[in-house]
N, C-alpha and C positions, 0 to 999 in steps of 0.2 A: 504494500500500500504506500508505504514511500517513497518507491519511484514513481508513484504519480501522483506526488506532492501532498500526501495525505500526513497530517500527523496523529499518531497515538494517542488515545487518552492517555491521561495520567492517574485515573480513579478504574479503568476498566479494560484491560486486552483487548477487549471485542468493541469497540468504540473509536469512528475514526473521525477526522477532520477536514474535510478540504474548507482553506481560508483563501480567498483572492480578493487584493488589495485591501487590508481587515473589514472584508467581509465573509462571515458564513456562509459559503455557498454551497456543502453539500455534507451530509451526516450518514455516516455508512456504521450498519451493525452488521459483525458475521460471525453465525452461530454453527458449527460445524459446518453442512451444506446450504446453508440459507443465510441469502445476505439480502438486508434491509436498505434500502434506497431514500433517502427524504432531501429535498432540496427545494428553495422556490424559485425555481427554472428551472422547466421543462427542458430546454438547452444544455444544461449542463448537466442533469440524471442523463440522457441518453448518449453526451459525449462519453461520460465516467463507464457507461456500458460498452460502450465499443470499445474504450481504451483496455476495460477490465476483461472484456472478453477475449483479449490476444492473448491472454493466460490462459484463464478457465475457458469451458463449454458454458455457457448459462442458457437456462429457459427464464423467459420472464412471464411470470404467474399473473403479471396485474398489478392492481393496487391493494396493497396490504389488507389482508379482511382477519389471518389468524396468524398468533407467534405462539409459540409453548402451549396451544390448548387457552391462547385470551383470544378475546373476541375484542377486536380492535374498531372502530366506526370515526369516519371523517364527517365535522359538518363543514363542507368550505366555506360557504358562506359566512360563518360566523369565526372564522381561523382557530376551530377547534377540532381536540382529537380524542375521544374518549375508550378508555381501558376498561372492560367489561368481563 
């Protein structure tokens, strides 16, 4: 993940960073075969998939609905994300 400019948490292994110009622009979690995507541009999740996929194979499932057995629900509208 560092070579393409991600930094590591420092509270979690599995928690990444990409920062451009100090801004947050992309947050990567990866849980053995499953890895989490959140960013606000659309632009930049599917660059970080093409760049990540020269490594790995990935399928892309979608937009997050289940992690470890939670039920995860987006309201966009309202820029919320609820843990269920």
């Amino acid at each position: 993940m560092e070579t393409l400019g991600f930094t590591k948490s420092i509270v979690d292994d599995l928690l990444y960073f990409l920062w451009e110009e100090d801004t947050l622009t992309l947050i990567i979690v990866i849980w053995v075969d499953n890895i989490i995507i959140s960013g606000h541009k659309l632009g930049s999740i599917v660059y970080f998939k093409s760049q990540f996929g020269e490594y790995f194979k990935l399928t892309d499932l979608g937009k997050l609905r289940y992690m470890f057995s939670i039920l995860i629900k987006c309201d966009y509208a309202n820029h919320l994300i609820y843990i269920l």
